[in-house]
C-alpha positions as CSV (number, residue, x, y, z in Angstrom):
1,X,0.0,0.0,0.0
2,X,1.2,3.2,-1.0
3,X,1.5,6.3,1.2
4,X,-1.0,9.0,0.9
5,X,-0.4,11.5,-1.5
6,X,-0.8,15.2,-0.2
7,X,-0.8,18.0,-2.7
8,X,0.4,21.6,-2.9
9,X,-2.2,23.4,-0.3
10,X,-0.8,20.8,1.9
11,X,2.9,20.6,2.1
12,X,3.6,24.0,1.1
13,X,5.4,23.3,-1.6
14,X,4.1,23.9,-5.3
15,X,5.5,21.0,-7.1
16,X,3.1,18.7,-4.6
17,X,5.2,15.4,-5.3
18,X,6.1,15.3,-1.3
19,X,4.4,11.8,-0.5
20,X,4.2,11.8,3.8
21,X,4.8,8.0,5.3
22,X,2.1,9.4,7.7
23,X,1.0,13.3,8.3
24,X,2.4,15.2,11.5
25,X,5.5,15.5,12.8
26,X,5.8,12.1,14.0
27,X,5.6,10.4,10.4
28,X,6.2,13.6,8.2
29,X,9.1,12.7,6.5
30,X,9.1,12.4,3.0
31,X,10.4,9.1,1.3
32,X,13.2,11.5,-0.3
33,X,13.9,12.3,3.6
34,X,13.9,8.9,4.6
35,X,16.5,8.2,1.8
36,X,18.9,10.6,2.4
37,X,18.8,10.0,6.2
38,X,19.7,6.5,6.1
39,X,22.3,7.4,3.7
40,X,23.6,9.4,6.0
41,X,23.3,7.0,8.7
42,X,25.0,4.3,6.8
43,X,27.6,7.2,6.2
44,X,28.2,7.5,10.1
45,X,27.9,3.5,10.7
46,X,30.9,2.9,8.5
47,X,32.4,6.1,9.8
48,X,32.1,4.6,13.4
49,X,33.3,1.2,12.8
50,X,36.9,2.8,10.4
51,X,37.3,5.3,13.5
52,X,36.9,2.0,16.2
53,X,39.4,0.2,14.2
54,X,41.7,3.1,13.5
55,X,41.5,3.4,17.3
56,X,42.6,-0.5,17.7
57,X,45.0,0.2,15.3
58,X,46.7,3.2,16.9
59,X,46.5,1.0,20.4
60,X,48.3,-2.5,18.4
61,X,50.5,-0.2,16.7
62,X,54.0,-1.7,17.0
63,X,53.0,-4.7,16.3
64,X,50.8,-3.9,12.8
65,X,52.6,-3.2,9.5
66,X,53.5,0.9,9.8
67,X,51.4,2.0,6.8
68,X,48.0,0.2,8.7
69,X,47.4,2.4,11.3
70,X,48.2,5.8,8.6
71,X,45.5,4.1,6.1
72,X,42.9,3.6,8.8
73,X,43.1,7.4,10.0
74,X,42.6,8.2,6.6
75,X,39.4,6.2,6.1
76,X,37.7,7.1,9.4
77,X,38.7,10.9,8.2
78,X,37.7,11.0,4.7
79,X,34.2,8.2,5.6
80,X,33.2,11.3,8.9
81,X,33.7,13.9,5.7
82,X,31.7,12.0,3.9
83,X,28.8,11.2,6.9
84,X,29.1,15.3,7.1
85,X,28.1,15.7,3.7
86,X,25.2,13.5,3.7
87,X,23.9,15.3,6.5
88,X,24.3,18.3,4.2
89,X,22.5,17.2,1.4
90,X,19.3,15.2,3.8
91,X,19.2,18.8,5.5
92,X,19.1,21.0,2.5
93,X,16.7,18.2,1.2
94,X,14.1,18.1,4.4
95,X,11.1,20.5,4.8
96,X,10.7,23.7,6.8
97,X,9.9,21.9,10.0
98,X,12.6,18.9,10.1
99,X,14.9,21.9,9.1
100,X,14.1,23.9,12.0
101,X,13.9,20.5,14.4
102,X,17.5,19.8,13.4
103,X,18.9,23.5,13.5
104,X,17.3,23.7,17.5
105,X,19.1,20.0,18.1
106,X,22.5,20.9,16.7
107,X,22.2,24.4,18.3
108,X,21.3,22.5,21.9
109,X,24.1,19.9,21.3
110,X,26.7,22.8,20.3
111,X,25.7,24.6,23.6
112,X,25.9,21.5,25.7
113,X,29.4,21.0,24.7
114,X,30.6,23.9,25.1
115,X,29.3,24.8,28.4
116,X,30.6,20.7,29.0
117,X,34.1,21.5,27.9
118,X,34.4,24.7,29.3
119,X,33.1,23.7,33.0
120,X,33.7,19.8,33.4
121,X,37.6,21.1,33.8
122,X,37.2,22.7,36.9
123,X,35.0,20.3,37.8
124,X,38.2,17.6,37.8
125,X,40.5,20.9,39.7
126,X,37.8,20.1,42.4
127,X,38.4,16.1,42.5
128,X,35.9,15.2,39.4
129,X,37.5,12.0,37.6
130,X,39.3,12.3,34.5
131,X,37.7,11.8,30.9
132,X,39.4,11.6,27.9
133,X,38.9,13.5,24.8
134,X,36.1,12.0,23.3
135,X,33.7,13.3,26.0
136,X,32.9,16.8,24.7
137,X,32.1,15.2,21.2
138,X,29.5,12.5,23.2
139,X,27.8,15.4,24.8
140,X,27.2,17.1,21.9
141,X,26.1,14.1,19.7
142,X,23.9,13.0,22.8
143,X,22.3,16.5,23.6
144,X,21.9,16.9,19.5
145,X,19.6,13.2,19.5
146,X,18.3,14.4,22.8
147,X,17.2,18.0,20.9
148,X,15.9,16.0,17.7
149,X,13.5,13.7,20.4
150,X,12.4,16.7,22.0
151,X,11.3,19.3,18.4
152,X,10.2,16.0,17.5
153,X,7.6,15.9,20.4
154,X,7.2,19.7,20.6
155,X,6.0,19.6,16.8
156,X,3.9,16.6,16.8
157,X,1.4,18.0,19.8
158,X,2.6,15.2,22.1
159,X,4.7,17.3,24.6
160,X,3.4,20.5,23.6
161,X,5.2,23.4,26.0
């Protein structure tokens, strides 16, 4: 069965080919949305397992042929480049509203890590444990899903503030 067609008056856009999996927020995504975001994700999947071996490779260095370790840094660069860019082209892609869901997600996970990386350090002056590196970029990454949840709520009338 085929997802209902909604024309012109109802999408706001005046080619009215936008075909909605359901309408609302919570299934608004066109199938050209869906696309391009599970491009993207597949983008970030293979970006995460290259940077997790890259990682294994850096750790198993000296005992791994010296070129490996080089190439795999390389792949987990150029495949996160490449995730980027998808998330690029499903953004420039999406509708008004997904557009404005993911700007208020990326703007809540930028400001959770910067207030994160600019305060967790005197948190460790004052006895906090030690994190490594990687920290500020999982606060981001979790406050940005954390934002997309919460427009996603906000716009669909469930938790409406």
């Amino acid at each position: 069965m085929r997802p209902p067609q909604f024309g012109s008056s109802d999408t706001g856009s005046d080619s009215g080919d936008a075909s909605f999996v359901e309408p609302g927020c919570k299934g608004s995504l066109t199938a050209r949305d869906v696309a391009y975001q599970r491009r993207t994700n597949l983008w970030v999947f293979a970006a995460t397992l290259a940077y997790l071996g890259a990682k294994a490779a850096l750790r198993w260095r000296h005992s791994l042929p010296r070129a490996l370790p080089w190439i795999l840094v390389g792949l987990a660069f150029v495949l996160a480049i490449l995730a980027v860019r998808s998330y690029q082209v499903f953004l420039r892609g999406a509708d008004e509203l997904l557009r404005k869901i993911q700007t208020e997600a990326l703007a809540l996970g930028f400001a959770s890590g910067a207030v994160y990386s600019m305060l967790y350090p005197l948190l460790e002056g004052l006895g906090a444990p030690e994190v490594g590196g990687n920290a500020t970029a999982l606060v981001m990454m979790l406050s940005w899903g954390v934002g997309t949840w919460l427009g996603t709520r906000r716009y669909s009338g469930v938790g409406a503030t």
